[in-house]
C-alpha positions as CSV (number, residue, x, y, z in Angstrom):
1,X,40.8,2.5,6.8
2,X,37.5,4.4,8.0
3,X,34.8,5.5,5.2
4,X,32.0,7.4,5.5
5,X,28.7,5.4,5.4
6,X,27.0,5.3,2.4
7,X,30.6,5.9,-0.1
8,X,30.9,3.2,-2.7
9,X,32.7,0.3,-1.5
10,X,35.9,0.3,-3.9
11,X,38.7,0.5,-1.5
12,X,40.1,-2.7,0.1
13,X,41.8,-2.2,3.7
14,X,44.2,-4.4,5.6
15,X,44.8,-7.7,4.9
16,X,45.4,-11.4,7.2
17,X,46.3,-13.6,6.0
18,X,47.5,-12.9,2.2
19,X,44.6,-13.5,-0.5
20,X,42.0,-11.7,2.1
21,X,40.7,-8.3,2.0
22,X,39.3,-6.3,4.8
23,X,37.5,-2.9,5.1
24,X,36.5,-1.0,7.9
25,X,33.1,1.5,7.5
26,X,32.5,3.8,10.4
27,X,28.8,3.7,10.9
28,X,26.8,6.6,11.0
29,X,25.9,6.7,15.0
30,X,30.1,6.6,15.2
31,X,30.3,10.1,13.7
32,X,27.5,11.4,16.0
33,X,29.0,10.3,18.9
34,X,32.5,11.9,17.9
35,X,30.5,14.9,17.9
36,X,28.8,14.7,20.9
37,X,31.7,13.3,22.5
38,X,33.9,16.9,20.8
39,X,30.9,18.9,22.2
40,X,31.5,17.2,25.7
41,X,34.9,18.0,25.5
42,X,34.7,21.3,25.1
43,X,32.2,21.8,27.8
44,X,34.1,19.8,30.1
45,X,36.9,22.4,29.3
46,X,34.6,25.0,29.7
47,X,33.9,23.9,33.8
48,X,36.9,22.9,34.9
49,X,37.2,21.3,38.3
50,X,39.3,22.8,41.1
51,X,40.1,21.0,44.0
52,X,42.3,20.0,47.0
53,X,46.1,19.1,47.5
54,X,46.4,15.4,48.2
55,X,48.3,14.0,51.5
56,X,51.0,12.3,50.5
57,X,49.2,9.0,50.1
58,X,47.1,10.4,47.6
59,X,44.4,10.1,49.6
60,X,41.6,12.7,51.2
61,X,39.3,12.4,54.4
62,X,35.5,11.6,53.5
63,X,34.5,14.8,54.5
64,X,37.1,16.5,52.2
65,X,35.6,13.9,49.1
66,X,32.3,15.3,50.2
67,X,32.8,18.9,50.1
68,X,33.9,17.9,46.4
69,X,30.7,16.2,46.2
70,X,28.4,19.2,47.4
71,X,30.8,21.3,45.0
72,X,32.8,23.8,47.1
73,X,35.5,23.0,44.9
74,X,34.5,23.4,41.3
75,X,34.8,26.2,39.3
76,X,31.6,26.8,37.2
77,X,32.2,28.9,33.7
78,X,31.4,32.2,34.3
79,X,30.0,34.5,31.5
80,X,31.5,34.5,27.9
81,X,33.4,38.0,28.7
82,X,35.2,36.3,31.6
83,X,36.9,33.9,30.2
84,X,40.4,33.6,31.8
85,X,42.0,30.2,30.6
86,X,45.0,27.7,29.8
87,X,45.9,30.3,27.1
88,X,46.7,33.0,29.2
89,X,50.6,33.4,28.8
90,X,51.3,35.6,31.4
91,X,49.9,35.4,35.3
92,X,50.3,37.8,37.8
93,X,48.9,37.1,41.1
94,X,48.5,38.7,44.4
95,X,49.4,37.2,47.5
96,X,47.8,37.9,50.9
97,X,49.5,36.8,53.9
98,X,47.3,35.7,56.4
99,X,48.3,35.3,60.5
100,X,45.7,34.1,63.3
101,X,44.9,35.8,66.3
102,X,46.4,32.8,67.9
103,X,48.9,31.6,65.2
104,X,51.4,34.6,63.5
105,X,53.8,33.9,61.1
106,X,57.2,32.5,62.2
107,X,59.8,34.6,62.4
108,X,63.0,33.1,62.6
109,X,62.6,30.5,59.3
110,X,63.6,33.3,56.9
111,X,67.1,34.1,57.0
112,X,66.3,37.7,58.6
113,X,64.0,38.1,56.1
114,X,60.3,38.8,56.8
115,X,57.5,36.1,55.6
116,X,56.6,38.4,52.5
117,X,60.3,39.0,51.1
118,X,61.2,35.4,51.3
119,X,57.7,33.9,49.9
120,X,57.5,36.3,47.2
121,X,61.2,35.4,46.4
122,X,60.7,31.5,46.8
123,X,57.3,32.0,44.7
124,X,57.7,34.2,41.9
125,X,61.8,34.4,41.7
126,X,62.5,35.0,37.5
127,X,66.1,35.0,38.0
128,X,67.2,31.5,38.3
129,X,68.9,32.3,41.2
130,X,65.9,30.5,43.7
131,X,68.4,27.2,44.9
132,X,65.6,24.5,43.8
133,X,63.5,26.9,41.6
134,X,60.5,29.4,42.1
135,X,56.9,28.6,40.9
136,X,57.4,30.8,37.9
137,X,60.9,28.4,37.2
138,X,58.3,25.4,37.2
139,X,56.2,26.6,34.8
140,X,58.1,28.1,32.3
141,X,59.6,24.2,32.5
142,X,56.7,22.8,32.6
143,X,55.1,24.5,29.8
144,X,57.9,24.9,27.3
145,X,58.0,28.7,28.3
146,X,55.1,29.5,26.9
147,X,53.3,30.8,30.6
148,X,55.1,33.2,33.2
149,X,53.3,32.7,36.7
150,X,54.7,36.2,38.5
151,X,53.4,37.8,41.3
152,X,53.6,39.7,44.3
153,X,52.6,39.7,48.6
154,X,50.4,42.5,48.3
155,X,48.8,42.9,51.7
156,X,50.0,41.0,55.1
157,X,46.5,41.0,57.4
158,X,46.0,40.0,61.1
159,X,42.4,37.7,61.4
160,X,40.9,38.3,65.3
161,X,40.1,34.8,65.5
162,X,42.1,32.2,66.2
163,X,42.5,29.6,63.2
164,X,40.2,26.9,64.3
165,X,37.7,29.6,64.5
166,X,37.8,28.8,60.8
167,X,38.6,25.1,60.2
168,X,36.0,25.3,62.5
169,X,36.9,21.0,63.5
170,X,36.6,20.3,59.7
171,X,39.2,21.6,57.7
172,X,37.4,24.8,56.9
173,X,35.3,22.9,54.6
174,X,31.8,23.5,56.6
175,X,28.8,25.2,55.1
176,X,28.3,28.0,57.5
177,X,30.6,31.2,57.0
178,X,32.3,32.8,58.5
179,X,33.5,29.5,60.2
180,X,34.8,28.1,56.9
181,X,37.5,29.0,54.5
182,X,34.9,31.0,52.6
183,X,34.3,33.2,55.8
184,X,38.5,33.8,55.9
185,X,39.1,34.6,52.7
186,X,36.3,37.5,52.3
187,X,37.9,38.8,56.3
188,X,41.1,38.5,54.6
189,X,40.2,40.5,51.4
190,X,38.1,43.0,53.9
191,X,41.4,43.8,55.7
192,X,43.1,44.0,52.7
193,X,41.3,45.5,49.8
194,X,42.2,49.3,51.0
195,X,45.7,48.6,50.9
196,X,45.7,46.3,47.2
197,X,45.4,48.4,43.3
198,X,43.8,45.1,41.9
199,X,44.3,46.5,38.3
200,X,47.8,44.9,37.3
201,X,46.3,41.1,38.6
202,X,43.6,41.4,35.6
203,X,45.5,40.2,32.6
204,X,42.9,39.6,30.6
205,X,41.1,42.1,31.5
206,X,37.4,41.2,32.4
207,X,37.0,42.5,35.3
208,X,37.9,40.2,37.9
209,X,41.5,39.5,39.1
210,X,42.7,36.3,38.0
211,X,43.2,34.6,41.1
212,X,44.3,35.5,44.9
213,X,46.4,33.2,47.1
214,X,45.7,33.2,50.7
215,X,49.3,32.4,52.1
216,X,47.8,31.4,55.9
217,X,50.4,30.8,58.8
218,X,51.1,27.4,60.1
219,X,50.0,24.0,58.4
220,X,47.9,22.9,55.5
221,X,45.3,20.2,56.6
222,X,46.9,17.8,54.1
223,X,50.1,17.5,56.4
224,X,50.4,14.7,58.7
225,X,48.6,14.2,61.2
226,X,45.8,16.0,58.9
227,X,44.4,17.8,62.0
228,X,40.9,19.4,61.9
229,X,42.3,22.3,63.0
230,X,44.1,23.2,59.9
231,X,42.8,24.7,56.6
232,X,43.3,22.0,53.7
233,X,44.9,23.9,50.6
234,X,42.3,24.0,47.9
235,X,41.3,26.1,44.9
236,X,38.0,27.6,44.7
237,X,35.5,30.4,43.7
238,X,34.0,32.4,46.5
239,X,31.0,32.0,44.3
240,X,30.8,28.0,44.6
241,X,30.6,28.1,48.2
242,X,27.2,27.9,49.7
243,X,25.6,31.6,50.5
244,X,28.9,32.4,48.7
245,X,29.4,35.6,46.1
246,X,32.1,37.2,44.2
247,X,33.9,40.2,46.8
248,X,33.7,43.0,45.2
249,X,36.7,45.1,45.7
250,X,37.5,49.2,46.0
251,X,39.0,49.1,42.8
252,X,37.5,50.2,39.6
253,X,37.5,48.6,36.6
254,X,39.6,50.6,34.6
255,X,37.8,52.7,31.9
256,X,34.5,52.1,34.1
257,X,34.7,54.3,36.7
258,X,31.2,52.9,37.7
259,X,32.2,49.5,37.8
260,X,34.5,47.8,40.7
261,X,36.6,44.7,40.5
262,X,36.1,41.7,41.7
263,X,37.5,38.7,43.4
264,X,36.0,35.1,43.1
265,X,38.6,32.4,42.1
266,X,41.1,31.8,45.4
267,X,43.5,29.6,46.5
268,X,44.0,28.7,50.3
269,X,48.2,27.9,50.2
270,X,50.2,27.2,53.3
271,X,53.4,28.9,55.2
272,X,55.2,25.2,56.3
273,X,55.7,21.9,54.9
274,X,53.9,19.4,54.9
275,X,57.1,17.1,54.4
276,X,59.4,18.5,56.3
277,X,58.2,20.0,59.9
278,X,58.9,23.7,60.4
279,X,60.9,24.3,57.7
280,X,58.8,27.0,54.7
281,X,56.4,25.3,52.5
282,X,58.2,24.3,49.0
283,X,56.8,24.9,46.0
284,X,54.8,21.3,45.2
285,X,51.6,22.8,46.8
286,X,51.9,25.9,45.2
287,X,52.1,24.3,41.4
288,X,49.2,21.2,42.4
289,X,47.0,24.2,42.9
290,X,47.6,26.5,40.3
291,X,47.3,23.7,38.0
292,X,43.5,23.9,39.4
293,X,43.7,27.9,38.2
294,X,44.4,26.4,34.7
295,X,41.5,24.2,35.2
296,X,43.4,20.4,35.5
297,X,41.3,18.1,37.4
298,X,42.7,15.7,40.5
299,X,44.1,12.6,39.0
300,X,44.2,10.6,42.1
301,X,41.0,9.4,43.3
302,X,39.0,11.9,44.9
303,X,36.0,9.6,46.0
304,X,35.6,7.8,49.2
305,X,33.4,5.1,48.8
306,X,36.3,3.9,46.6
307,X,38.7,4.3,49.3
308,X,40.3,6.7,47.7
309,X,43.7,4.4,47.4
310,X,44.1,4.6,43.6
311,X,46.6,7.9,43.3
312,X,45.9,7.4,39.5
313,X,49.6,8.7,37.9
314,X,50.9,8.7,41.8
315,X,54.3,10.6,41.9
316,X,55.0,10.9,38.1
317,X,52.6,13.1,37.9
318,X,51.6,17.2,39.5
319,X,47.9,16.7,39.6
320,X,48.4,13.4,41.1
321,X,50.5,13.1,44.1
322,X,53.5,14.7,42.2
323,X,53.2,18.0,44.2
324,X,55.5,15.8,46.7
325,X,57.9,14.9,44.2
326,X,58.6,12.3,41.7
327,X,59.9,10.4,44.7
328,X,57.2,11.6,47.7
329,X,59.3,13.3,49.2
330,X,61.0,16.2,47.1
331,X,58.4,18.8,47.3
332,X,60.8,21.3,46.4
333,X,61.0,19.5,42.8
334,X,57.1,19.0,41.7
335,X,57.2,16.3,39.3
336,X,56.1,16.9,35.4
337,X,52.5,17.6,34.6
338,X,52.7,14.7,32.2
339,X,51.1,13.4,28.9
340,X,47.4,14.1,29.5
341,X,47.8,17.7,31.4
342,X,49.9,18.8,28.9
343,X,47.9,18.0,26.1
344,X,44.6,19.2,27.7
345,X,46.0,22.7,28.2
346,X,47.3,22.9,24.8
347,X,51.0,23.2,25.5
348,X,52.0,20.1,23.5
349,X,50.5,17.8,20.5
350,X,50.5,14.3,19.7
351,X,52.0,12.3,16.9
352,X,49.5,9.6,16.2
353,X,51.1,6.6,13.8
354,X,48.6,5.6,11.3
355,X,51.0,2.6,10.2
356,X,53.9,0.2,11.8
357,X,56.6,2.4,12.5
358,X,59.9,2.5,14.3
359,X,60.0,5.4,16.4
360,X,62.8,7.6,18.0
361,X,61.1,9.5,20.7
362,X,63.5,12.2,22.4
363,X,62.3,13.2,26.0
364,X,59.4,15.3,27.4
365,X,61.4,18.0,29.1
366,X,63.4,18.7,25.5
367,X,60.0,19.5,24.3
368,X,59.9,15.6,22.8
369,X,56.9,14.3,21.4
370,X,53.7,12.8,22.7
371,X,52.6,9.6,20.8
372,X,49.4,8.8,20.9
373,X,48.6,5.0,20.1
374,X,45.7,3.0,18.9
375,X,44.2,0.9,16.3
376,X,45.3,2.1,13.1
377,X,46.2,5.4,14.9
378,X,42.5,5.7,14.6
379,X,41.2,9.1,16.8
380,X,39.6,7.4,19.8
381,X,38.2,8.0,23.5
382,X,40.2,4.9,24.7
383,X,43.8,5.2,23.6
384,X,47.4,5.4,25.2
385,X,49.9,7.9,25.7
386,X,53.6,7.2,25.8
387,X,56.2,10.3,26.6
388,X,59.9,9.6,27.3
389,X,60.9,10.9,31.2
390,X,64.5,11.9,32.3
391,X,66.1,12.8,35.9
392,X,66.4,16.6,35.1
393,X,65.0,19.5,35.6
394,X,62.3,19.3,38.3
395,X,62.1,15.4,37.0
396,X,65.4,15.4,38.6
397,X,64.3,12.2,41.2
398,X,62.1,10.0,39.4
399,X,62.5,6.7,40.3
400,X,63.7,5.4,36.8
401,X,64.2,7.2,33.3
402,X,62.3,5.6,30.3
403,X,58.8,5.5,28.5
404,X,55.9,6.1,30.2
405,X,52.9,4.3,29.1
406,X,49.1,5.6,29.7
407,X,46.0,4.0,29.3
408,X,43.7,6.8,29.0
409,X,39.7,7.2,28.3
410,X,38.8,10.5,27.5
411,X,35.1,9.6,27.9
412,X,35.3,8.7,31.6
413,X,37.5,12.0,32.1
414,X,34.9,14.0,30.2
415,X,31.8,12.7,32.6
416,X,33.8,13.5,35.7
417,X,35.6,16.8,35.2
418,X,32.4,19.1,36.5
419,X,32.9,17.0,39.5
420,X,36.3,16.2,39.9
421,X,35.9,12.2,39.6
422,X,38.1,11.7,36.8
423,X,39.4,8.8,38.0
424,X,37.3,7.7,40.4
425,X,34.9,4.7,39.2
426,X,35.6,1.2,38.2
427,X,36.9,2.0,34.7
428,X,39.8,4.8,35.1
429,X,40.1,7.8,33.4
430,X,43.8,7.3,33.2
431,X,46.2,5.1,34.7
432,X,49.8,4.3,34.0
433,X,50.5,1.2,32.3
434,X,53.2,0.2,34.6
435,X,55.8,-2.5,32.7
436,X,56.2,-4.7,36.0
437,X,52.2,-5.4,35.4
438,X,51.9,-5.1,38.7
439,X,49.5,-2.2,38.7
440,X,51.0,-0.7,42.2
441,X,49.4,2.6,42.4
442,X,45.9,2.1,41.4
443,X,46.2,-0.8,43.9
444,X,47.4,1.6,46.8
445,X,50.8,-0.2,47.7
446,X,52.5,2.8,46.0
447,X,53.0,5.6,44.1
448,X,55.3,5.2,41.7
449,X,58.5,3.1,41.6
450,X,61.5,1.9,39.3
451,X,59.5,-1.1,37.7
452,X,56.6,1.1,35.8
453,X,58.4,3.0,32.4
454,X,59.9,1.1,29.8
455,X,62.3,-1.0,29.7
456,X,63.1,-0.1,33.3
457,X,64.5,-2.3,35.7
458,X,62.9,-5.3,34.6
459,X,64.3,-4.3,30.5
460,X,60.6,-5.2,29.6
461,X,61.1,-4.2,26.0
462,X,57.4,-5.1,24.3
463,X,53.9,-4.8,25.3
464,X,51.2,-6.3,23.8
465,X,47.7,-8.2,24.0
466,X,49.4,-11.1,25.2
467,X,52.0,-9.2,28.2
468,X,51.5,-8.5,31.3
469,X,50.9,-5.7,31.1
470,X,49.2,-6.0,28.2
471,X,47.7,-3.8,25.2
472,X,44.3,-4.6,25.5
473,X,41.0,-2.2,26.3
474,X,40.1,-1.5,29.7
475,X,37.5,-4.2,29.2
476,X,40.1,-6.8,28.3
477,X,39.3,-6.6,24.1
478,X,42.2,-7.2,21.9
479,X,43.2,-4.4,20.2
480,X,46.0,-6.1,18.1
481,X,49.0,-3.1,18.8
482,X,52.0,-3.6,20.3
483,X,55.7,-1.8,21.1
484,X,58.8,-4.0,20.8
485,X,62.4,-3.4,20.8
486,X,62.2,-0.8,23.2
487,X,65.7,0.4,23.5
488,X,67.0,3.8,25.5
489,X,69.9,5.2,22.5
490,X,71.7,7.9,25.4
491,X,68.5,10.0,26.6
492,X,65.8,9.0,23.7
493,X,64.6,5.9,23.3
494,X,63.5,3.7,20.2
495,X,61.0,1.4,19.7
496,X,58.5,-0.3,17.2
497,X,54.9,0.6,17.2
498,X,53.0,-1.7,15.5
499,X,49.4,-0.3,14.9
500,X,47.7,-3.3,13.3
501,X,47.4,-7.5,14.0
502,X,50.3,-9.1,12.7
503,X,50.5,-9.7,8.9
504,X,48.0,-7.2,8.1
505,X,49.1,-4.9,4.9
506,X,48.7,-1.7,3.9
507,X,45.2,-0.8,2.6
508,X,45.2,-0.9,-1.5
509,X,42.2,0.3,-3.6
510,X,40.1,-2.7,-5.4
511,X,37.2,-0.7,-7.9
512,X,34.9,-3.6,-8.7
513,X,32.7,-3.1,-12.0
514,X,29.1,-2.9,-11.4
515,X,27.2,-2.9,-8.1
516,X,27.3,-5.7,-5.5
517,X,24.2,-8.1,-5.6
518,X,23.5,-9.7,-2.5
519,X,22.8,-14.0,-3.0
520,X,21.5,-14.0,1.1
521,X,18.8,-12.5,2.5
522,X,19.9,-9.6,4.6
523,X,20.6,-9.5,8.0
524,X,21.6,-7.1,10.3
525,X,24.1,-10.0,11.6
526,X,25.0,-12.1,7.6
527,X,25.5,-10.4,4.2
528,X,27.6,-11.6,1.5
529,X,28.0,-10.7,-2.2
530,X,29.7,-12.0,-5.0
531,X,32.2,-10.6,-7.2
532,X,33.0,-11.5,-11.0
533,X,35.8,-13.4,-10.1
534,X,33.1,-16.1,-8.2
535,X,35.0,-14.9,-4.8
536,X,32.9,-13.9,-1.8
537,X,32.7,-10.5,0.4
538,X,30.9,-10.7,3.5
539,X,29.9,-7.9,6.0
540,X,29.3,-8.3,9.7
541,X,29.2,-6.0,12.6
542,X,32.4,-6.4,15.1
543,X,34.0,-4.8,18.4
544,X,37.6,-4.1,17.1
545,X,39.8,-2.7,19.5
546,X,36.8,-1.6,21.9
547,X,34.7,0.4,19.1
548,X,32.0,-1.1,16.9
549,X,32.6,-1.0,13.1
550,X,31.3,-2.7,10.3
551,X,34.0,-5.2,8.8
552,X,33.8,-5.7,5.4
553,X,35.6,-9.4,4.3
554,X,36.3,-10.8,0.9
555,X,37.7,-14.7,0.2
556,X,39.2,-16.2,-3.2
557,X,36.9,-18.8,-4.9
558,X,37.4,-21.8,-2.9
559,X,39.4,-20.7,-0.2
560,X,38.4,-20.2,3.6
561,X,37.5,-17.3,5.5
């Protein structure tokens, strides 16, 4: 139980062993730090990071890290009246096709149909007649169907030089345009701005079209071999780049006849797959980077002086290394965005269990819930996440069905979003709490298998301090929670969440007449008091679970603490 500092001490809290009574005060510096830690938050969701399609390893060249670093690929907050976000139910987006002097677009992958008709099918199909499902099929899943992604190839354009001319022997990643992706996207938009009415790709109507997709010819960077020659698919703003501005188009903001539109946040997509060699890109790519558009970060790690091995939620996971599919190789069914992503764009909510609690949970794609689990279901940075997976829908080949655990720390995410590090330092931002213990991903031997939900493979059905895994903080203190029983009952499973230590009861009041009086001097680390009854109270300041509180303790006359 949490009281504001300074409230009369008159309500007694959970109890261990029987005859005991505990309280828990939340200092003062704990509410300022919730606050500072809200107004972080909503900055942080303010300047979201955009960023680059992994390999399939999860993993990104040094130079690609560093262009993250010298941030080409985040997307500063623009101006209160442009204000485009996760809310936005309905997207519309323009697709240019781009061909090199030296690379056009294949012309015998499309069934007789020309690159446009068959990407702008594949992309934006709302029919449900698309064999393994369109973008806009994703994210009407992914979401719940609350956000339409439609769209259209508005302009096919010709670029006079060949394409190295813009990877320019680094991915198009370099500083100097027009050799860089910058320098191809504003050719691009030159060629194709007289042909483009920019007006129906401004849904919310401030001015500047949502986003563009540059659909080049040929590979994206990430795909093996990851040649130097290729463009790596990434999300952007022309403005982030250095020397780089907003284009400014020949269309007019409508009901401003002085004012033109304007172009800044792009996305550099690829015509073939990076799985599968000259056969049409799928849609993984497509969906990892307009998750960037909604403003999700990377979740693998995007550093290099880490080594870049730890793909964070791997394959069970979008803005990990899910645009490859659940099993790395499906790209055509982009796994789930998952716990965190959901909740972060405000398409679901959690259920946070404030006592011990058997729970029924019914399964993520059936709009199931999101528990959200910690000490005394207390609101905290560090806390887990547990959401109930399936093999349908675009889940369809996930290694194993069952409970997925996270081990999340919103204040590591919040100090890396500007710059896309979110799970790149020694503490994670989030990991999955795999139940084989084994810890896989982070570790680089996978990226996802059979052995990480619950009960899986293994039938691991409890977690807690003492597991492996285990329920304790990322800096190995006992938080006293644990699931047992978990049981799969046909496609939900049920469990019990116990929020508190063993034996600990439910908190009961205790009004004492009269004020305390101290019988020790005070200390910052000692006090104790006395009640009527000659038993003792004594207050000390503890780490429970990872947070600092102040405990308050009483003890019967003559017993032990």
């Amino acid at each position: 139980m949490t009281v504001p500092v300074g409230a009369p001490i008159v309500d007694a809290g959970v109890t261990s062993p029987a005859g005991h009574r505990s309280l828990v005060l939340s200092p003062s510096r704990l509410t300022i730090r919730a606050a500072a830690l809200t107004l972080l938050w909503v900055a942080a969701l303010a300047t979201p990071a955009g960023a680059v399609m992994p390999t399939r390893l999860g993993t990104v060249p040094a130079e690609v890290s560093q262009a993250i670093a010298d941030g080409r690929f985040t997307l500063p907050s623009r101006s209160g009246r442009l204000s485009t976000t996760a809310t936005q139910t309905v997207w519309n987006v323009p697709v240019i096709l781009v061909a090199f002097a030296d690379q056009p677009f294949s012309t015998n992958l499309y069934g007789g149909a020309t690159a446009g008709q068959y990407f702008e099918r594949q992309l934006f199909d709302t029919t449900g007649t698309t064999p393994t499902g369109s973008v806009f099929d994703y994210y009407q899943w992914a979401s719940g169907q609350r956000v339409r992604v439609v769209g259209k190839v508005v302009a096919a354009v010709t670029l006079p030089n060949p394409k190295d001319y813009y990877a320019n022997n680094n991915w198009g990643l370099g500083f100097q345009p027009p050799r860089n992706a910058y320098g191809l996207a504003t050719a691009a938009l030159q060629l194709a701005d007289p042909l483009v009415d920019w007006r129906p790709y401004d849904q919310d109507h401030d001015g500047y079209v949502d986003v563009v997709w540059f659909l080049h010819s040929g590979y994206g960077a990430e795909a093996p071999p990851v040649l130097r020659s290729n463009l790596w698919s990434a999300t952007s703003r022309l403005s982030s780049w250095p020397s780089g501005e907003r284009y400014q188009t020949l269309t007019t903001v409508p009901g401003a006849p002085s004012l033109r539109m304007s172009v800044d946040r792009i996305s550099m997509v690829p015509e073939l797959s990076a799985v599968r060699p000259g056969v049409p890109s799928e849609i993984g790519v497509y969906c990892h980077e307009f998750g960037h558009t909604l403003g999700l970060p990377d979740l693998y790690d995007t550093s290099f002086q880490g080594g870049g091995q730890n793909a964070g939620p791997g394959n069970w996971n979008l803005m990990a290394t899910g645009g490859y599919g659940t099993d790395g190789g499906s790209p055509e069914y982009p796994a789930s965005l998952g716990a965190w992503s959901l909740l972060y764009l405000g398409w679901r909510q959690t259920f946070r269990p404030t006592t011990d609690t058997v729970l029924v949970q019914t399964p993520l794609a059936h709009g199931g819930p999101i528990v959200e689990f910690w000490f005394q279901g207390e609101s905290n940075p560090e806390h887990f996440l547990i959401e109930n997976r399936r093999r349908e829908g675009f889940d369809r080949n996930i290694p194993a069905e069952g409970l997925l655990v996270y081990h999340v720390n919103e204040d590591v995410i919040a100090s890396g979003m500007a710059a896309n590090r979110v799970n790149a330092g020694v503490v994670p931002g989030l990991q999955i709490v795999e139940a084989d213990g084994q810890y896989d991903i982070p570790a680089g031997r996978n990226r996802g298998d059979d052995r990480d939900p619950f009960p899986g493979l293994l039938e691991r059905t409890q977690i807690d301090d003492g597991t492996s895994p285990n329920t304790r903080t990322f800096s190995g203190g006992l938080t006293g929670i644990a699931m047992r029983e978990i049981t799969p009952i046909g496609d939900d499973v049920r469990y019990r969440l116990r929020v508190r230590p063993a034996g600990w009861q439910p908190a009961v009041r205790a009004a004492t007449p009269g004020p305390y009086k101290g019988i020790l001097p005070a200390s910052l680390a000692n006090r104790l008091v006395r009640f009527p009854d000659r038993s003792l109270a004594m207050i000390s300041d503890e780490l429970v679970a990872g947070r600092p509180q102040v405990m308050l303790r009483t003890r019967a006359p003559q017993a032990a603490w």
